[in-house]
BAKE-316996 format. One line per 8 residues: for each residue x, z, y of N, C-alpha, C. Coordinates in nm, 3 decimals, padded with zeros to 5 digits, m for minus. Atoms other than C-alpha are relative to their C-alpha. Layout:
N
X Z Y X Z Y X Z Y  ...
END
This chain:
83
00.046 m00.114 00.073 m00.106 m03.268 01.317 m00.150 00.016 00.024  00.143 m00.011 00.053 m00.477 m03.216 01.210 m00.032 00.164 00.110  00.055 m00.102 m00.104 m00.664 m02.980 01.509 m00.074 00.098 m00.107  00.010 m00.093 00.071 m00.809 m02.669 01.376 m00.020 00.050 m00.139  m00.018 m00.094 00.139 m00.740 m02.577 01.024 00.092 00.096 m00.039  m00.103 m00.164 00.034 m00.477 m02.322 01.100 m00.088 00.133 m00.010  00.033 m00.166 m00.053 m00.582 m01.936 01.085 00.030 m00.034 00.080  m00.044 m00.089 m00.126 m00.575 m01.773 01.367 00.080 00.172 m00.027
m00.075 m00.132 00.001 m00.289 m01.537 01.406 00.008 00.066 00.096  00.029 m00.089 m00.113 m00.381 m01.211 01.607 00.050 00.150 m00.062  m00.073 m00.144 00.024 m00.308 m00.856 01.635 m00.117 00.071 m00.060  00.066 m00.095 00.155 m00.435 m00.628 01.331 00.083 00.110 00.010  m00.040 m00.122 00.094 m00.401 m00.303 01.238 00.005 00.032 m00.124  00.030 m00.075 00.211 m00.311 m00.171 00.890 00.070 00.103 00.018  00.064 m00.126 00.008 m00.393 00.161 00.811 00.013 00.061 m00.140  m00.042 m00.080 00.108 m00.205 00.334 00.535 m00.063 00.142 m00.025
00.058 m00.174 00.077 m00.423 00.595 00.308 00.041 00.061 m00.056  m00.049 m00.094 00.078 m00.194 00.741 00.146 00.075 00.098 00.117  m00.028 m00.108 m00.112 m00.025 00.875 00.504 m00.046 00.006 00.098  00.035 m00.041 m00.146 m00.195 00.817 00.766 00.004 m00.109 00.103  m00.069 00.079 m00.113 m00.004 00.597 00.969 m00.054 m00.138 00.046  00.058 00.142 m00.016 m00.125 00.301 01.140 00.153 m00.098 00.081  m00.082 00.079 m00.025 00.092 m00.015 01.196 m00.062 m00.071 00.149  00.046 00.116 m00.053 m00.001 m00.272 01.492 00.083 m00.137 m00.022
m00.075 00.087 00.038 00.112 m00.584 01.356 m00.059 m00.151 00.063  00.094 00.108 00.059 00.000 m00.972 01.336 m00.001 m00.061 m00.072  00.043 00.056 00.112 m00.167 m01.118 01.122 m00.112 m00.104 m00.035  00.090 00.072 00.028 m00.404 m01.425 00.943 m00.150 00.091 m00.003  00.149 m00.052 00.070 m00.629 m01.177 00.759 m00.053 00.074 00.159  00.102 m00.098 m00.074 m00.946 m01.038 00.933 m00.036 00.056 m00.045  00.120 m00.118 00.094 m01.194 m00.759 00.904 m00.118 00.043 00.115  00.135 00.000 m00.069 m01.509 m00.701 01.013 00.008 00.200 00.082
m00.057 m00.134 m00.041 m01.376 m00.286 01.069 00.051 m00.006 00.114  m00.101 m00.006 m00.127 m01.213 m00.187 01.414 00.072 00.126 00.037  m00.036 m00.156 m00.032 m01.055 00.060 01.553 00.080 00.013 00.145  m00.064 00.034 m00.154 m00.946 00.141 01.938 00.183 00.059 m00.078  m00.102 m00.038 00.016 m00.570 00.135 01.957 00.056 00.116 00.101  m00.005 m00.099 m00.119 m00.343 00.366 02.184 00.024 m00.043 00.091  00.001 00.097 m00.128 m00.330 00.068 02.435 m00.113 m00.017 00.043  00.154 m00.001 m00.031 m00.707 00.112 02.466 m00.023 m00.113 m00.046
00.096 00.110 00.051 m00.807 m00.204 02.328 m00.001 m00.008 m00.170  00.058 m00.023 00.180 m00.996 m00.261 01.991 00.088 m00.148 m00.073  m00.020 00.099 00.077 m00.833 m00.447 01.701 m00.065 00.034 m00.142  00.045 00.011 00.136 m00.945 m00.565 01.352 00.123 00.131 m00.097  m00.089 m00.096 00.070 m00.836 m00.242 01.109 00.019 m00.073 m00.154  m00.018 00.046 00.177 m00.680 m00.363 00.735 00.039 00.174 m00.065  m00.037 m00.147 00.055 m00.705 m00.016 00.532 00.108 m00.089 m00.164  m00.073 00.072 00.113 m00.395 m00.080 00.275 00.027 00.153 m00.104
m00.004 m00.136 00.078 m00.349 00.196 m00.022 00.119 00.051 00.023  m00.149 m00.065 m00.026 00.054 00.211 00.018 00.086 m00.096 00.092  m00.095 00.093 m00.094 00.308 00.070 00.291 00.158 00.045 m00.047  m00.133 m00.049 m00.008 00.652 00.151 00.390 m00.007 00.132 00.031  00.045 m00.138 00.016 00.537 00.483 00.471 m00.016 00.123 m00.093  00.030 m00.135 00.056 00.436 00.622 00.210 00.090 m00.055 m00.180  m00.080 00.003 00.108 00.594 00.420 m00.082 00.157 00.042 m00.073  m00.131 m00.062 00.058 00.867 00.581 m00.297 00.111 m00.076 00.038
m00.143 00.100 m00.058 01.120 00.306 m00.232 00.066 00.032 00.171  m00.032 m00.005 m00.148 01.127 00.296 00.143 00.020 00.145 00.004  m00.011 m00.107 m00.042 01.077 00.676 00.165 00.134 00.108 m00.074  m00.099 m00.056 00.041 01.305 00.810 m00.105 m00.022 00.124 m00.044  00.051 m00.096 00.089 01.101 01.067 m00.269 m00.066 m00.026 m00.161  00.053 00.092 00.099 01.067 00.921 m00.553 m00.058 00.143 m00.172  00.075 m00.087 00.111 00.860 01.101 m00.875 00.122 m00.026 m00.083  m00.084 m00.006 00.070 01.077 01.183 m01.164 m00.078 00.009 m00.129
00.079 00.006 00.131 00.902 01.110 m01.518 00.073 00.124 m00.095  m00.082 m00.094 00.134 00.977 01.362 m01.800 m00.016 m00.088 m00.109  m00.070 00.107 00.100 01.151 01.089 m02.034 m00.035 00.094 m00.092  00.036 m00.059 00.161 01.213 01.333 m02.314 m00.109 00.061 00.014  00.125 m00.054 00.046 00.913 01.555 m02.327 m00.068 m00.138 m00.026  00.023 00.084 00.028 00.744 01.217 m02.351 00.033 m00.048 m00.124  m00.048 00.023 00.062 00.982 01.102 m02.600 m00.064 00.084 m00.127  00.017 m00.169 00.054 00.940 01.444 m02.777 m00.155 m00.024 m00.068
00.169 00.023 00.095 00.526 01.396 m02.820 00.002 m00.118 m00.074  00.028 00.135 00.124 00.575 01.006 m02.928 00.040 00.037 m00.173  m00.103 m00.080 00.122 00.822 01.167 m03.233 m00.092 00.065 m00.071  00.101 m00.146 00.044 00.574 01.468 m03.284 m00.145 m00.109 m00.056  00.147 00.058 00.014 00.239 01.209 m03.296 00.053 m00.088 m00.119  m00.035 00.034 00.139 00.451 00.974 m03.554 00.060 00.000 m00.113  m00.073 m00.024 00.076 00.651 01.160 m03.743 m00.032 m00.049 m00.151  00.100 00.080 00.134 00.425 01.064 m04.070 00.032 m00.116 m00.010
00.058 00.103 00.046 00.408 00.752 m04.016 00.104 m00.057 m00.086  m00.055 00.033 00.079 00.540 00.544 m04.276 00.061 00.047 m00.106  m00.043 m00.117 00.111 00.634 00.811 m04.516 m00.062 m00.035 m00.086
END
């Protein structure tokens, strides 16, 4: 096997903005960002927009669309058409 062309896999943080929560995981990706952990030592931070945290699936709060009212304006905007 061919000497260094693996990544390097180390310990990362990712840093969910939608709650808050930080993971300590590992991982390939880097980042030039840090952040001390609560083990006192600094790791590379990954800021991610949604995890298991905060996404509807995992959490189970999931938004509820208003189908008909929706429905209701498409109807209302083409009632004309083709007449």
């Amino acid at each position: 096997m061919k000497t260094d062309i693996h990544p390097k896999y180390e310990a990362v943080v990712f840093r969910d903005l939608a709650s808050g929560k930080s993971f300590l995981t590992r991982s390939t990706v880097g980042s030039a960002k840090t952040v001390e952990w609560e083990d006192g030592n600094t790791y590379p931070v990954i800021d991610v927009e949604i995890s298991s945290e905060s996404h509807p699936f995992y959490t189970g709060k999931q938004r509820i669309m208003d189908s008909a009212g929706r429905v209701e304006k498409f109807n209302q905007r083409f009632k004309n058409f083709g007449k």
